[in-house]
N, C-alpha and C positions, 0 to 999 in steps of 0.2 A: 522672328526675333534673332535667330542664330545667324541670319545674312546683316541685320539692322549690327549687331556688334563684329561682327568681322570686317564691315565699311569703317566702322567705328574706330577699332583695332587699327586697320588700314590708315585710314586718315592722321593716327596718332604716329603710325612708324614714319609718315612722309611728316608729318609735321618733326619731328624728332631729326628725321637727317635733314630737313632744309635748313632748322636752326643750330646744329651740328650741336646742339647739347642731348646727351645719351646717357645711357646704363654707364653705370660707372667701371663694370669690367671690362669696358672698351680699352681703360686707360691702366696702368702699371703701378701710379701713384697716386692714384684715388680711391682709396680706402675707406674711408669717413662718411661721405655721402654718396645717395643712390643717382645722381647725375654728377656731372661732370663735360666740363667743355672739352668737347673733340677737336681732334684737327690732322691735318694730310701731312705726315713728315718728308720734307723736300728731299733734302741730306741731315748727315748727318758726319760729323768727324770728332775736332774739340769741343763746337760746338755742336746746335742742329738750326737749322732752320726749317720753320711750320710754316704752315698756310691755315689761317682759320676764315671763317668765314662771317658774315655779318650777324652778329648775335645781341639782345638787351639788356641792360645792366639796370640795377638801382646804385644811383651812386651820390655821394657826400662832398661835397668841399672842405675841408678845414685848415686856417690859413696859422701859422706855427713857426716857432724857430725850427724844432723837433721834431721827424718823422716820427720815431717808437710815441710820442707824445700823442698828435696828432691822430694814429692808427688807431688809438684807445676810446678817444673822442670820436672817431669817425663808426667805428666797430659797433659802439653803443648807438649810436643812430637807425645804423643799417638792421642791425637783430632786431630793435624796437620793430621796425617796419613788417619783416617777416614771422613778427610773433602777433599782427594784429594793427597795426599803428598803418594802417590803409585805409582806403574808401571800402572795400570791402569787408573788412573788420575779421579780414579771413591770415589764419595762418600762412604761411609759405617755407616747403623744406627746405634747408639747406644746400647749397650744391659749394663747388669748387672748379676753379679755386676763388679766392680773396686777390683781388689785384689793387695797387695801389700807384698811380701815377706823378711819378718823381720828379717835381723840376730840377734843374739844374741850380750850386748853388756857388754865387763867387765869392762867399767869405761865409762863414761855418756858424755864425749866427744869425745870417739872412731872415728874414720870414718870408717864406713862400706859400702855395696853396697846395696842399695835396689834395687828389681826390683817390677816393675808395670806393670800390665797385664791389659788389654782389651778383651775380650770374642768376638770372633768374631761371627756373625751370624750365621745362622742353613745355607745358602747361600753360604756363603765362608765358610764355613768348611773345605770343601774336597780341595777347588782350591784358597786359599786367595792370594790377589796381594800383590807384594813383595813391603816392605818398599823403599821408594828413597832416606832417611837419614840411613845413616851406623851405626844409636846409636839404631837404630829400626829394631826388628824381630821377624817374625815367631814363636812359642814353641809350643808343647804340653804337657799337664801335663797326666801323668797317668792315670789308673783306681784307685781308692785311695778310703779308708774311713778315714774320720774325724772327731777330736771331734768338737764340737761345742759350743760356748758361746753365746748367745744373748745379744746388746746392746741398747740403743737409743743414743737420743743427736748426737753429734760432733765424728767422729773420729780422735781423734788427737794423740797424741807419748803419753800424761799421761794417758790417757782414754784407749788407748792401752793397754798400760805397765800395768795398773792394770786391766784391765780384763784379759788379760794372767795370772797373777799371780795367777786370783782366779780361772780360769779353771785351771792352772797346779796343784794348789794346792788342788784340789777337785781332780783331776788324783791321783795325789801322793799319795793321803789318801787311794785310794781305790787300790794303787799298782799298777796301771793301766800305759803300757810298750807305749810309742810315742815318734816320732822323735822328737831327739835333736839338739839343735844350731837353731834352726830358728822358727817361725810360721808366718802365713799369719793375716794379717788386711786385712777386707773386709766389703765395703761400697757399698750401691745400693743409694743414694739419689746423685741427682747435688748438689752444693752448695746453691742453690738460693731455696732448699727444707728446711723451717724454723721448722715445727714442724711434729711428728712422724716420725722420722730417723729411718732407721734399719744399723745395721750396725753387726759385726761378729767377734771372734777370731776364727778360725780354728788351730789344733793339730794335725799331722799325725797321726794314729794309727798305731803300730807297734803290730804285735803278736796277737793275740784273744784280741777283744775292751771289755771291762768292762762301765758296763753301770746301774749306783747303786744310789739308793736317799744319800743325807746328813743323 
């Protein structure tokens, strides 16, 4: 028995670093939940730039003038899901962070499509039970590097909007090549978290990252 659970054991710590979701005191600002999405920091200066690795998400669409709108609607979908609203009619814990994928917008009452992601456990990685609302699904995201911004406070659509601007704009100076038309907001507090918020802009890297002081 005691070899049958140390395979077992075994099996769970390589399943845990292949989907680089882990114990949460891996990470400095993951506080709230017992996993947490890892990842390889490259550098690091103004900003940092990570490497993560290909991991599975459940994730929402919701099509808005309003990001903070939008995140409301999509948040109540994705909890539905991990409180039971699967094929398997099973709970799912929490993990962090909450990411939310930003299009680009050319006039401030556009409607565009956000989607909102939930990081499944290091557990359902390999095998997650299917949504039982047809607005909810399965994804994975790539092996990817990103830049990175650090925030506190609220993540909201103006706190957004201007940390984007000041990570692009710190990319730009330094010539530094990342995907266009979109970036992710990303948030590890629940709401009911009042002070020391972390929260994130993310920037795909595209071509060799540049990674330079102001």
């Amino acid at each position: 028995i005691m070899i049958g659970l140390a395979g077992l054991v075994g099996f769970l710590l390589v399943l845990t670093a292949e989907a680089r979701v882990g114990n949460s005191s891996q990470s400095e600002f993951c506080t709230e939940t017992e996993q947490c999405l890892l990842y390889d920091l490259v550098c690091e200066n103004n900003y940092q730039v990570r490497h993560y690795d290909s991991v599975k998400w459940v994730s929402t669409n919701v099509d808005h003038r309003f990001m903070d709108m939008a995140m409301m609607k999509a948040f109540r979908r994705l909890f539905n899901y991990i409180m039971g609203e699967n094929e398997a009619g099973i709970k799912i814990q929490m993990t962090a962070p909450v990411v939310v994928r930003v299009p680009d917008k050319k006039m401030f009452f556009e409607r565009v499509t956000y989607t909102m992601s939930f990081l499944l456990p290091a557990e359902h990685q390999t095998n997650p039970p299917s949504p039982t609302d047809d607005d909810v699904y399965i994804n994975d995201t790539p092996d990817m590097k990103v830049y990175v911004l650090s925030y506190g406070g609220w993540m909201m659509s103006w706190t957004d909007q201007m940390k984007t601007k000041e990570l692009t704009g710190m990319l730009d100076t330094h010539k530094a090549k990342y995907k266009q038309g979109f970036h992710y907001a990303v948030g590890y507090n629940s709401p009911m978290k009042m002070f020391n918020r972390h929260n994130e802009v993310w920037v795909l890297v595209e071509g060799d990252h540049v990674c330079k002081k102001e």
